[in-house]
Each structure stands twice: as structure tokens, then as C-alpha cells.
N, C-alpha and C positions, 0 to 999 in steps of 0.2 A: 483619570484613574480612580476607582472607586478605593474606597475606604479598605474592604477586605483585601483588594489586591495588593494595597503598600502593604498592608500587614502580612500575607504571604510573604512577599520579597523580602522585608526587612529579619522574618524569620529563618527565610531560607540563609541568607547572607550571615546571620548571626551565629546557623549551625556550619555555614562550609566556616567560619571561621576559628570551629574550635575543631572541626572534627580532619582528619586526614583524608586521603585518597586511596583508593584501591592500586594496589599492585600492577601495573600493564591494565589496560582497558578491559570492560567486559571482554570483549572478543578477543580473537588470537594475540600472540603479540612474539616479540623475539627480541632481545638482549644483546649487548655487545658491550664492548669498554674501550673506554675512551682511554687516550694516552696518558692520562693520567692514575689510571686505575678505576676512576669514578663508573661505577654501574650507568651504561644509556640503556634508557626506554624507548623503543620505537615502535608505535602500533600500522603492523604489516600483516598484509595476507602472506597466510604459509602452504601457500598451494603449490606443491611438491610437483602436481602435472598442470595442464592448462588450466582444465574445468573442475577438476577431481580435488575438495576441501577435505581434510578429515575431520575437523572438531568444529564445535560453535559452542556458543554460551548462550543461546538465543534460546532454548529448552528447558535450561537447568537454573539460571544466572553463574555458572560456570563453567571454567572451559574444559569441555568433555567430549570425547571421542565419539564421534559420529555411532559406534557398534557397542556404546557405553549408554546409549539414550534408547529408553521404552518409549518411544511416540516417533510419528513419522514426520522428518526435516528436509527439508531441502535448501541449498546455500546455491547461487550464481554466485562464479566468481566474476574477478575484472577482467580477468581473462576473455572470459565469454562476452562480457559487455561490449570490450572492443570489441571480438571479431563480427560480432551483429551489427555493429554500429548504434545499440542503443542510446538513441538522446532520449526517451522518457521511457516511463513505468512500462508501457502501455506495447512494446515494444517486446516484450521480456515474457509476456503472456503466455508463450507457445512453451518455453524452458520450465512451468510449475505444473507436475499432474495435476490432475482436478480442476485445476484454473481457467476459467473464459472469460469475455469482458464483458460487464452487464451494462454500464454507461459510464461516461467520461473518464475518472480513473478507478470507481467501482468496479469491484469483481463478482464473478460467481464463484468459489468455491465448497467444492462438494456439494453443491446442489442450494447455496445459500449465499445471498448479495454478502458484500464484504468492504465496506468503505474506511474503516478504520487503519490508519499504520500506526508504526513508531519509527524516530528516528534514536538510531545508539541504543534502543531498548526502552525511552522513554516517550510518553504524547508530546505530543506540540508539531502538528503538522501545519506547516506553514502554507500550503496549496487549497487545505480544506474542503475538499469533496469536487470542488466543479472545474479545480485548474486541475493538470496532470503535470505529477513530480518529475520534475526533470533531474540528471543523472550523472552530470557533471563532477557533483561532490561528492558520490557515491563508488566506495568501493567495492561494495559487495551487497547482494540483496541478501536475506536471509526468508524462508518461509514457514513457520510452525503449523502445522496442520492439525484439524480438530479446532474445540474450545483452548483456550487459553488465556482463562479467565484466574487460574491458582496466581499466576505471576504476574500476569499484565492488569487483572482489574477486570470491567465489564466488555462485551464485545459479542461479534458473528461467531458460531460455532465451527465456521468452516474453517478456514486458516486467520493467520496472522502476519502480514507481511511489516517487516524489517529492513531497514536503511540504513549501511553505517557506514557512515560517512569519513571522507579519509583526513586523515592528522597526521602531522608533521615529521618527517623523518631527519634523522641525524647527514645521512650519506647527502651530498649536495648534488640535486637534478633540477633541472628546469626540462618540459614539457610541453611542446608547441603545435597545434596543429591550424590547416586553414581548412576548407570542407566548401564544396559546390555541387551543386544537385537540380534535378529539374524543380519545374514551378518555382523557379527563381531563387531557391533557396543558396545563403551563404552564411558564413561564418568564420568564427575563431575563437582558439582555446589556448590560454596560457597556465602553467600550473606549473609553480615553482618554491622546493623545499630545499630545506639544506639547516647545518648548524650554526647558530651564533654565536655559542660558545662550547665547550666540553658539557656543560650541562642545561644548555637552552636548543631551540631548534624552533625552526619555524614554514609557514607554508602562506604561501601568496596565491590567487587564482582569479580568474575569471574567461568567462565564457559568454558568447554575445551569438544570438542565431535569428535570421529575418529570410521568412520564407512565405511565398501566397501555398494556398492549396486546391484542390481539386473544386472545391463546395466555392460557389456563387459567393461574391459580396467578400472572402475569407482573406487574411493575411497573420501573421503569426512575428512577433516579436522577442524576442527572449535571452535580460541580460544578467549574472548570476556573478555577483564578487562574493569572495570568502580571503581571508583571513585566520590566520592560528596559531599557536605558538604554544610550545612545552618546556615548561621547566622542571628538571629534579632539584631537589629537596633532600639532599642527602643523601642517602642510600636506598632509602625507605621509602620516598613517598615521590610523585609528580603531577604535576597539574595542569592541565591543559585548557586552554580558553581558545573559543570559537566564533568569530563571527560571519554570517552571510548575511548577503544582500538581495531579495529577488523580488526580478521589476518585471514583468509579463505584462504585455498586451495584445491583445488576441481581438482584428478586427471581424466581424462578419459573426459575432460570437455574442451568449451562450448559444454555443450550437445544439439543435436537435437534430432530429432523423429526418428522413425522405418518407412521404406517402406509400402502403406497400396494399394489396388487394390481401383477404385471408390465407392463401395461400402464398404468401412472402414474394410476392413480383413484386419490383418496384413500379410503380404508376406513374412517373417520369423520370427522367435523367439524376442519375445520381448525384450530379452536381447542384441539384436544387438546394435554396438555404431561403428562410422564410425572411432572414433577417437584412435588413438595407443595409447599404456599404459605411452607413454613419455611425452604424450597430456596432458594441464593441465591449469588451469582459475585458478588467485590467486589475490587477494585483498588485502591491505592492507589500512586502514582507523585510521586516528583520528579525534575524534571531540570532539570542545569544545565550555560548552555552558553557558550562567548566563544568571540567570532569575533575575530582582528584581524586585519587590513588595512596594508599596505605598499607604497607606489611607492619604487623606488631611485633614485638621481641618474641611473642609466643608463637608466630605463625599465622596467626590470624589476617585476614584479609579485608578491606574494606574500600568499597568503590560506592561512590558518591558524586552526584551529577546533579546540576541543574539545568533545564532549559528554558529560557524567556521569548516569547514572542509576540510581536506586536504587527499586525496586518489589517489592511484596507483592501475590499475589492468591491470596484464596482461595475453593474452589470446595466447596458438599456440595450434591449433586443427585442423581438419580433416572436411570437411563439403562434406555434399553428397551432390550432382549437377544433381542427372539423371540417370536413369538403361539405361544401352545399348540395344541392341536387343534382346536380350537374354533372357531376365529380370531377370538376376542376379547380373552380373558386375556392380557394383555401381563407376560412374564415382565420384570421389573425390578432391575436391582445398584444399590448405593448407592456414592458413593466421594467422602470426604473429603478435600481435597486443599488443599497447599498448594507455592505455587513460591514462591521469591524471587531475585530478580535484582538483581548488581550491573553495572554496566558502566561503562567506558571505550573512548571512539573520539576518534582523536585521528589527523587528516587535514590534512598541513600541500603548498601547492602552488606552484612557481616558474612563471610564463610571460614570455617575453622574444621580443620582436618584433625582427624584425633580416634582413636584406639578406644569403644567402649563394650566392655561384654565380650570382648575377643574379636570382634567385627570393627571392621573398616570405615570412619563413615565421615563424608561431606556433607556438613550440617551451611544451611543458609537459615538466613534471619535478614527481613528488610522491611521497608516500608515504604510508601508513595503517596505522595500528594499531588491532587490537580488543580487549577485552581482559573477557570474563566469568566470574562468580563468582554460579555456580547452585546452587541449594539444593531438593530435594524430597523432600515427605512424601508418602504414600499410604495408605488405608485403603479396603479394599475389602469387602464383603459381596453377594450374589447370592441372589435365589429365596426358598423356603420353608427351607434349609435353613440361611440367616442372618437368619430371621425377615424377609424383606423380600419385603413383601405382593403378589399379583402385584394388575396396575389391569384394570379392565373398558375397552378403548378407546371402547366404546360408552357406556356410561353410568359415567365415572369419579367414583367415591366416594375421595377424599381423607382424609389425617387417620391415616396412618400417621408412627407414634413413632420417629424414628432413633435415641433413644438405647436402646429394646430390640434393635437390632441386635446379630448377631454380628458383628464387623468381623476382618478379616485384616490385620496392618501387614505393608504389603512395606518390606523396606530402604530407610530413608535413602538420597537419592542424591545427594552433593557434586561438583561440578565445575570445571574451568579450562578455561575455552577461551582460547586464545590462536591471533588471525590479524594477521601482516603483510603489508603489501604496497610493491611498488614499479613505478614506471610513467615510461612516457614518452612523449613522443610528438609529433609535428611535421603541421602545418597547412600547405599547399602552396601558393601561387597562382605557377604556372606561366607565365600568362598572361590573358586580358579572359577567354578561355573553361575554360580547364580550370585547379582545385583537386585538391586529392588531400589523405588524410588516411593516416597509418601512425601503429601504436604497436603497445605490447606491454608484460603486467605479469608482474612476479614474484612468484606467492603462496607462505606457509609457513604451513601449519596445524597446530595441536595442540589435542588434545580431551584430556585427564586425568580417569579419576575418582581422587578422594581417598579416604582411607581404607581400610579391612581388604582390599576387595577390587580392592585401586587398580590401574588399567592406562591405557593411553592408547595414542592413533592417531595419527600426523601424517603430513600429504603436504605435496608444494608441484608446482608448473605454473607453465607460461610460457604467457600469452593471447593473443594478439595479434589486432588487427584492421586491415582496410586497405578504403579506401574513395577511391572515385574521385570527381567534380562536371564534367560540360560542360555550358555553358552557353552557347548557341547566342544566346540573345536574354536581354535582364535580367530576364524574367520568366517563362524555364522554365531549369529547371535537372533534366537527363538523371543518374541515379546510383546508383551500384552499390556492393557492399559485404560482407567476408566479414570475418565476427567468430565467432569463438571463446567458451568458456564451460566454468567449470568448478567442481564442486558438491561437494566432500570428505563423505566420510562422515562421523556421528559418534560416537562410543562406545557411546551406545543406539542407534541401529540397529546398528553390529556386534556390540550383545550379543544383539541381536534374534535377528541372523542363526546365532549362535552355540549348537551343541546339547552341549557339552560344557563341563565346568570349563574348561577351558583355552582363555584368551580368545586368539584372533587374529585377524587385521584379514582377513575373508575377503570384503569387498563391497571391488569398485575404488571410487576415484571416478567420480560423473556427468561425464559430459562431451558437449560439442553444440559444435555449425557451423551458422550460418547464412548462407547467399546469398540476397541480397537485392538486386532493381532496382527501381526507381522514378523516374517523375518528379515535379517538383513546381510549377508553375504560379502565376503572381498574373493575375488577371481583372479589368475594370473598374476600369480605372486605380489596381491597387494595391487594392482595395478587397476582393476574393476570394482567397482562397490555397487549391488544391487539394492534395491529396497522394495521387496514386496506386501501391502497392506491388505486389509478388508477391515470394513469399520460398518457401524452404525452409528447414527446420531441422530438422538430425539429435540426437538424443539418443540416447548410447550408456548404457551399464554404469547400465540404470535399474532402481530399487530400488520394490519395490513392496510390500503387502500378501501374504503366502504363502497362496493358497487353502486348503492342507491343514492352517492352524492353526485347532485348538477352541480355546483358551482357554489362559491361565498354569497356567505347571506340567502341559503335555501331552508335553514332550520335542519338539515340532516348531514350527522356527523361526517367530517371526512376521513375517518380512519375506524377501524373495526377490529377486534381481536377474536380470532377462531380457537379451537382447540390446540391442534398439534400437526405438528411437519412430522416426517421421519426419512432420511436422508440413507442408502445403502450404497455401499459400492465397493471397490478394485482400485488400487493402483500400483503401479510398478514403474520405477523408477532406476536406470542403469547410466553410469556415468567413470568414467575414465578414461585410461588409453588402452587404447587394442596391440598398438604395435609401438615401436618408437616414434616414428613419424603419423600415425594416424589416431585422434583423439576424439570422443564425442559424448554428446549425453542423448539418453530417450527416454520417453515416456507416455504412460498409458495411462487411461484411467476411466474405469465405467461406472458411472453413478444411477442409480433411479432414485430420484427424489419424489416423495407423494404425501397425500395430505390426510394424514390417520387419524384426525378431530376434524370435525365439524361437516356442514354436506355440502357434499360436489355441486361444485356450482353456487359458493353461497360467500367467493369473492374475484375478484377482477383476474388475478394471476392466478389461475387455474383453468383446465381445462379438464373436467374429469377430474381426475387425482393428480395431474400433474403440475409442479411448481413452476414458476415464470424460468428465462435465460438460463436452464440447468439441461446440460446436455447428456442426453445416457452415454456419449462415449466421445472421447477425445487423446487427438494422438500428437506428438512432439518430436522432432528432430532434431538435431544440429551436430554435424560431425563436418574435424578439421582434420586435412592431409599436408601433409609437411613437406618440401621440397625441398631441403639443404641443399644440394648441387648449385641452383638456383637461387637461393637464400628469398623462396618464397611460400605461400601457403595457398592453398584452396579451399574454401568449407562451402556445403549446403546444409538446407533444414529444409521442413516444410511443417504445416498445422494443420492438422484436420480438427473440426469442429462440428458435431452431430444437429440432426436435427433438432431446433425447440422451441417454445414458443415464447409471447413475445406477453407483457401486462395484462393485454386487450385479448388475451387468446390467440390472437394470428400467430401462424408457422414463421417460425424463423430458418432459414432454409441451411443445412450444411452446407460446406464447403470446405477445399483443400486450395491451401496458399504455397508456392513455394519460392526460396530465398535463395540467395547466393553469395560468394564474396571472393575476392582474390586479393591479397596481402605480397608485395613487394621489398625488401630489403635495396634502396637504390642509392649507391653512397653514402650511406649514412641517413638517409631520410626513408621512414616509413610510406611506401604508396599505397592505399586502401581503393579499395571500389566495390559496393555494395548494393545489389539489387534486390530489391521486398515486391513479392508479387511477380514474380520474373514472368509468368504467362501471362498478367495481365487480367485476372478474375475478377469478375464484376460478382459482390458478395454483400452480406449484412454481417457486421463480424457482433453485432448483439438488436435484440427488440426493445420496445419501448412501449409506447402507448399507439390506439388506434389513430387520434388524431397528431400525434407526430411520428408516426413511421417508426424504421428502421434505422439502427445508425451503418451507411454502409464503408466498408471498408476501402481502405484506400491503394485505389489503379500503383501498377506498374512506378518503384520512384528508382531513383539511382541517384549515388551519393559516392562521390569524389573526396577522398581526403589523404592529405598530406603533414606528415605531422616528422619532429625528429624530439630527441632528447637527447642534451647536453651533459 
């Protein structure tokens, strides 16, 4: 552990110990009292209907009524999680407008890649870009859409997705399920809360899932303990500590795509995987987190969070490079790899309600610190001339030896990143009809490598965003909104960028605007909430992939920064209940994304003016039918996803998937059965590059689960 990181922690730890905790969780929460009078805290979802959330704190850092917020949100609840049967992120894609999947647990939103989360509203992603979040500990997703860079720091302009994670309730439940599925898939879920005292409570879990998949060489492992516990503090304050555990191992893996011709045919069997059965991507994650909670005498409010995490993953796979003349022979690199991650984030925030000038106003004041300690190894080999065999994509023989490789070690690469931030910002109510919302953050970033060839980059920005609310009648709310966004480079992409020894910072930072109107609606007495948008979104000083680079050690950079994206679109989002018994959400969204700086044709993801994995239209389903008589449910969905292309320019080809489920009440135990893909659609659900294909989407699955609660 490097030098700066104890010093983070021992800072962080010095301030949770003078300072207090916020009142209830960032997010929803709800109250009760214990037999002795003593105020409980339990952070719950307050979904009134299945799917249908009304507030989030995920917008404002308070919690604020869905038709109270100038910018467009969207919340899954848990609700919806079960009835999909969601185990990962990845799963959920169809339930957020604008959203498509670009690679592994990357998105496209609004027409822009999106790798970034938070979990609770803070960094520290434990999966880190190439595993995909699983959903176990997850109560609720959250999705902000546009920049949201005022609150959260740097990032994608397109949205921002949200994970929060569930904590401990007072009411005592235990949670049990078992689950069996084809391609051998099995499992089990235990998750059990309850109180330990009138003013403690705690939460027990874990979850264990082992399944092969469609793709050659594949099998999939996945075990997840957690841990938690709440205490109040009086009256005033509570604190909650968190631990998880997550142990993934994922054989036949880093997976890439299937071979596809320019017009998006796949060129063999879906099931092709480049990588041997010996191949294998494995994770190992802790983290741990406390939140605490404080009301002042004055009213004042104060929520303060740390999360720590410590992660290893390592990866030796098989990567396709390019069919030979043949167009069979898939030339194949190997590369052994290992990252390791340490982090600190540490997110403390004031809000104080108060009367000034005869106006209404929720004032926030906060701050955030990041703070990571990166470690990477590399070993690389390619072709015949590192002994690495090429594959037949047609008829693939397996059973190539990586330890006769020749391997290349590129340099160790140690890191420090360090990001602050600070912010503010004020909630308006003017009057019965018009809101207003301003603020603005102050970021400072530094990127360091260590060691022989040490250099480092830092910038900092002022964000700001401003948003308006009339609200004519209490069930439509008219709103407008212009937010800011900004993306710092980091040391590997400016060494990327860089063709001499001598390192300097030559890519600006990303930076983007959006303007964004919508209105938002409630229907049937409260029962439907619509959310109609039209945005645009500029994205400047954007960094891309260099067409003109072959490969390490050619002398030509591998990254390039052009002018400017510019991002247009629609979306519409409808979700509640229709009738008593029949509930659902949908959504729309048409995007043209194209490229308003620099010439066509002058990098890899473009075709014309058009931007990689960004589809002009995509459409979302998911509605549940209630059968009380029966004490059972029905739901279907389906996705459609537009044409689009792929890195390389190829056609990524549309397609329409659709789902199914039927939910049981049978004695007391829940019976699930859940079909994805129920026709059976042989699809690309995203593009990649020419010489790895397409990632295609996964055949007909069905998944059996049995679960009760105590």
C-alpha cells in the first residue's frame, strides 16, 4: 500500500470520527419506532406499485420527487429485478431508454460508450470495466441521464448508472432461493436481515451461481458474501458498515466476439470462442463501506460515506487479430495479465432547508475524494512467430500449450490517481408553479506513474448546471436544463498519444453540454408517470482509437483526438400500473449521434458521420399481469435494438428479442420460470472491432427458481 493511500485512509477515518451521519441513507428511507420509543432507521424501497418509484436522491443528492427534478431519471425497482430474473447489469439493458450494450458491462448511452458506475452514489467499482456487476446486493438501479459531472466528478455525457445496495432492516426476514437453468446452470441465494437489538439490526448474504454457456471453452462461476449492520446513535444519527466479498471466475474468458462479414453475418457458429478451455478471467474483490447519518439541532442534514476497496484480477486468454487469406485461419495473441486495485472514496454532504428572500430553498454543500493505487503486469505473444497457434473459425481444434509460448513482458505500470472534488448547489421553489435548480463543482485531477519512467498529468474544471420546473397542474411538470461535463485524460492515453520519449500532456480534456426539455406527467390518478425528453449533447476534445496504428512499437500513436461528437434524440419513458392487477414499464428512444468536428473518415468508429454501437432507435418492454384467484403472475417484455455499426465500420444488425415469466405463490414458496430469448434469435446484441467480431447475443435460456421467505 503506497504512502498516499494510508494517508487517505487515516484521513478519511480521522474525519468519520469527528463528524456524524446523515439522517436515513442518501436514498428513500422510512421510519418506525421501536417499543421503546427509540426512532428505527431502515433504508427500504418505497414503491407504492411494483415498478413505479417516486423520488430518488440520485439527481439532486436529495431525496426529491421524481416531478420535482429538471433532468431526465429513471429507477428499476426490485421489483422488476425479480420478475426478470436479473443476475447481472447486463440483463436490465432493455428497462433504460437510450441504453444498448457496447461491451462486456459497457454501455452505449445516448449515443456515447459509458463504463463508469457508482455504487450508494460513490466510485469504487469493484468489477472494474471487464467483469459484469452482479445484482445480488442490489436493491434498486438508479440511471441519470445526460452529463453528471456537477455531482458525481468526471465521466460519459450520456447517463450515469447507480447501484444501491441493500442494508439492513429492523423487521426479521430470512430469504432463500435455489435456481436451475439449462447449459447446466445452478445455484443458491440466502439473504437474511433482522434486529439485534431495538437500536442495531443486521443483514447476512450470500449467493453462489455455476453455469457453462453457449460460447466454446466457457463456464461461469460466481460467489458473493456480504455482510452489514446498523446502529443508531441516539436519535440523531446511524451508522452503517458494510462488507462484501466477490470471487468470480469466468473460464473460456476475456471473451470477445465471433467473426462477422461487413454486412453483420456471422462467419461461423456463434458458439466460436478464440480462447482454450485453460483460458480463464478471475476476480477477486473486497469492499468495505460506512455510511453515517446526522440531523443537527438546526435541521441540518449530513450524510457521509466511505468506500474501500481492494481487487485482483487476472486474465490469460486468446485474442483474435485477423483471418488470413483464407478467411478461416484466425490469427491469435496471447496475453497474460494482471491489474490490481486499490481504492478510497470518501463523499461527505451538508443539506439545510431554510426560508431565504421569501423563497424555499434546499441548499447542498459536499465534497469527494478519490483516491487509487494501480498495479499492472503484461505479457504478450502473437502468431506463428510466438509459437501461438493460429484457430480454424470453422472447424476449431483446441489444445494449444501457453507455457511453449514466446512471451514479451511490457513494463510494469504503477499508478496514483488522485481526484477531488467540491460542489454546491440550491433547490428553488419560487412559488405552487415554478422550481429552479443551480449548482456548480470544482474538480482537481492527477494521474502519476511511479517509478524509472514517472510523469503525471493533472487538470481541474468548474461544472455547472442549471435547470428550471413549471408546473402548471400537480401532475405535469414542463423542464428544462443545461449541464455541463468533464472527462480528464489519463497518463496511458497521453502516453498513447505520445510518439517521442519525451512525455507531455498533448490530448485536452473531454468536455460536453447538454440542453435538455421535457415534460413529465402522472396518469390515472397517480398511478402512470410518463417522462417525455429531447436533448442534445456536444462532446468536444474527443479521444478515440488512431486509424493509422498497426500495433506496439510501430512509432504511431494509438489514440487520436478529433473535433467534436454531437449527440440528438427522443425519449419516452411510461411506467406504472394500468389496472389493479396489470403493471408495466416502456420505453422509447431515438437517438442520431454524428460527428460535427473533424473529417469523415478520419477515425476507426465512424462511418460517414456516424458514431460506433449508437443505435437511431430502440424500443423496451416489460409488463406484469396479476392473477389473485390463482395467487400467480404472468409478465412479458421484448427489445428491439436498431441498426448500427460496429468500431471497424461493419453493420451491426437490428434485432427484436423477446422474454417471458410466470411467478407461482405454492404453499408458501415462490415458483419462478423465466425465458430470455423465447424465439430463439440468433443476434449481435453489440459490435466490436473487425478482427474480433461481434458480441452475439445469447440463444433461448430458461431458468427455474424456487425461493421462500421466513
Amino acid at each position: 500500500m503506497s504512502y498516499s493511500y494510508s494517508r487517505l485512509c487515516v484521513a478519511v477515518m480521522t474525519a468519520l470520527s469527528t463528524l456524524s451521519a446523515p439522517v436515513l441513507a442518501q436514498q428513500t428511507e422510512s421510519n418506525a419506532q421501536s417499543k421503546d420509543g427509540i426512532e428505527r432507521v431502515s433504508v427500504l424501497g418505497r414503491a407504492t406499485q411494483f415498478y413505479r418509484m417516486d423520488e430518488s436522491a440520485m439527481a439532486t443528492k436529495t431525496p426529491t420527487n421524481f416531478m420535482d427534478i429538471p433532468q431526465s431519471i429513471q429507477v428499476l425497482s426490485e421489483e422488476l429485478i425479480e420478475d426478470q430474473a436479473a443476475r447481472q447489469t447486463t440483463d436490465l439493458y432493455r428497462s433504460i431508454s437510450g441504453v444498448s450494450q457496447f461491451s462486456y458491462s459497457g454501455v452505449t448511452a445516448r449515443g456515447f460508450r459509458q463504463d463508469q458506475v457508482r455504487y450508494d452514489g460513490v466510485q469504487g467499482d469493484p468489477y472494474s470495466g471487464f467483469s459484469i456487476p452482479q445484482l445480488f446486493n442490489i436493491e434498486r438501479v438508479e440511471v441519470l441521464k445526460g452529463p453528471s459531472s456537477m455531482l458525481y466528478g468526471g465521466g460519459e455525457p450520456g447517463a450515469l448508472i447507480n447501484y444501491v445496495t441493500k442494508k439492513p432492516e429492523f423487521d426479521d426476514k430470512v430469504e432463500t432461493a435455489l435456481f436451475l437453468g439449462n447449459y447446466s446452470q445452478k445455484g443458491a441465494s440466502v439473504d437474511a436481515t433482522g434486529s439485534m437489538s431495538d437500536s442495531s439490526a443486521f443483514r447476512l448474504g450470500t449467493f453462489y451461481q455455476d453455469r457453462e454457456t453457449f460460447r466454446k471453452n466457457t463456464d461461469e462461476q460466481n460467489l458473493q458474501l456480504s455482510a452489514s449492520a446498523t446502529w443508531l446513535v441516539g436519535n440523531r444519527t446511524d451508522l452503517t458498515l458494510q462488507w462484501d466479498h466477490i470471487n468470480q471466475d469466468l473460464g473460456g474468458h476475456r471473451l470477445r466476439g465471433v467473426p462477422v462479414d461487413d454486412q453483420g453475418n456471422f462467419l461461423t457458429d456463434i458458439s466460436y470462442n478464440a480462447n482454450e478451455p485453460g483460458d480463464s478471467q478471475k476476480l477477486k474483490a473486497d469492499v468495505l463501506q460506512l455510511i453515517s447519518n446526522h440531523m443537527f439541532d438546526n435541521g441540518m442534514t449530513n450524510r457521509t460515506m466511505v468506500r474501500v476497496l481492494d481487487n485482483e484480477r487476472t486474465q490469460q486468454y486468446h485474442d483474435n487479430r485477423g483471418l488470413l487469406d483464407d478467411g478461416r485461419s484466425m490469427i491469435r495473441e496471447y496475453r497474460d495479465q494482471l491489474r490490481e486495485n486499490q481504492e478510497v472514496s470518501l463523499t461527505t454532504d451538508f443539506v439545510y432547508e431554510t426560508e431565504l428572500g421569501g423563497l424555499q430553498h434546499t441548499l447542498l454543500v459536499g465534497g469527494d475524494a478519490f483516491l487509487v493505487d494501480y498495479h499492472f503486469e503484461y505479457k504478450v505473444g502473437r502468431g506463428e512467430s510466438s509459437n501461438v497457434p493460429d484457430l480454424d473459425i470453422l472447424n476449431p481444434q483446441y489444445g494449444a500449450d501457453p507455457s511453449n509460448y514466446l512471451l514479451t513482458s511490457r513494463p510494469n505500470r504503477d499508478n496514483e490517481f488522485e481526484r477531488f472534488g467540491f460542489y454546491i448547489q440550491d433547490q428553488i421553489h419560487f412559488n405552487k408553479e415554478w422550481l429552479g435548480l443551480v449548482g456548480a463543482r470544482y474538480d482537481n485531477f492527477k494521474d502519476e506513474v511511479l517509478g524509472g519512467s514517472a510523469y503525471s498529468v493533472s487538470d481541474s474544471q468548474w461544472t455547472p448546471r442549471v435547470g428550471v420546473i413549471y408546473q402548471p397542474t400537480s401532475d405535469t411538470s414542463l423542464f428544462a436544463n443545461i449541464t455541463q461535463g468533464f472527462n480528464p485524460q489519463s497518463t496511458g492515453s497521453q502516453a498513447s498519444a505520445e510518439l517521442d520519449s519525451d512525455f507531455g500532456a498533448l490530448l485536452e480534456p473531454e468536455e460536453s453540454r447538454q440542453y435538455e426539455v421535457g415534460v413529465k406527467n402522472q396518469w390515472l390518478d397517480n398511478r402512470i408517470l410518463s417522462t417525455l425528453t429531447a436533448y442534445e449533447i456536444t462532446k468536444s476534445n474527443v479521444t478515440l482509437a488512431n486509424p493509422a496504428d498497426t500495433g506496439f512499437g510501430d512509432g504511431i500513436p494509438s489514440v487520436t483526438q478529433i473535433g467534436e461528437v454531437t449527440s440528438e434524440g427522443i425519449e419516452l419513458d411510461v411506467v406504472g400500473d394500468i389496472t389493479k392487477n396489470w403493471t408495466g414499464t416502456f420505453n422509447y428512444a431515438y437517438n442520431d449521434t454524428v460527428i460535427t468536428g473533424g473529417g469523415d473518415g478520419s477515425i476507426r468508429n465512424s462511418v460517414g458521420s456516424k458514431f460506433a454501437n449508437a443505435p437511431e432507435h430502440t424500443v423496451g418492454l416489460w409488463t406484469r399481469f396479476d392473477f389473485p384467484a390463482i395467487a400467480s403472475a404472468f409478465s412479458f417484455g421484448m427489445e428491439y435494438v436498431g441498426e448500427r455499426i460496429s468500431l471497424s465500420d461493419q453493420v451491426v444488425q437490428s434485432y427484436t428479442v423477446w422474454d417471458a415469466s410466470w411467478r407461482s405463490e405454492i404453499q408458501g414458496f415462490d415458483l419462478q420460470i423465466n425465458v430470455r430469448n423465447l424465439f430463439d434469435k440468433e443476434y449481435a446484441s453489440s459490435g466490436f472491432s473487425a478482427h474480433n467480431g461481434h458480441f452475439p447475443g445469447e440463444p433461448r435460456t430458461v431458468l427455474v427458481q424456487l425461493s421462500r421467505t421466513f
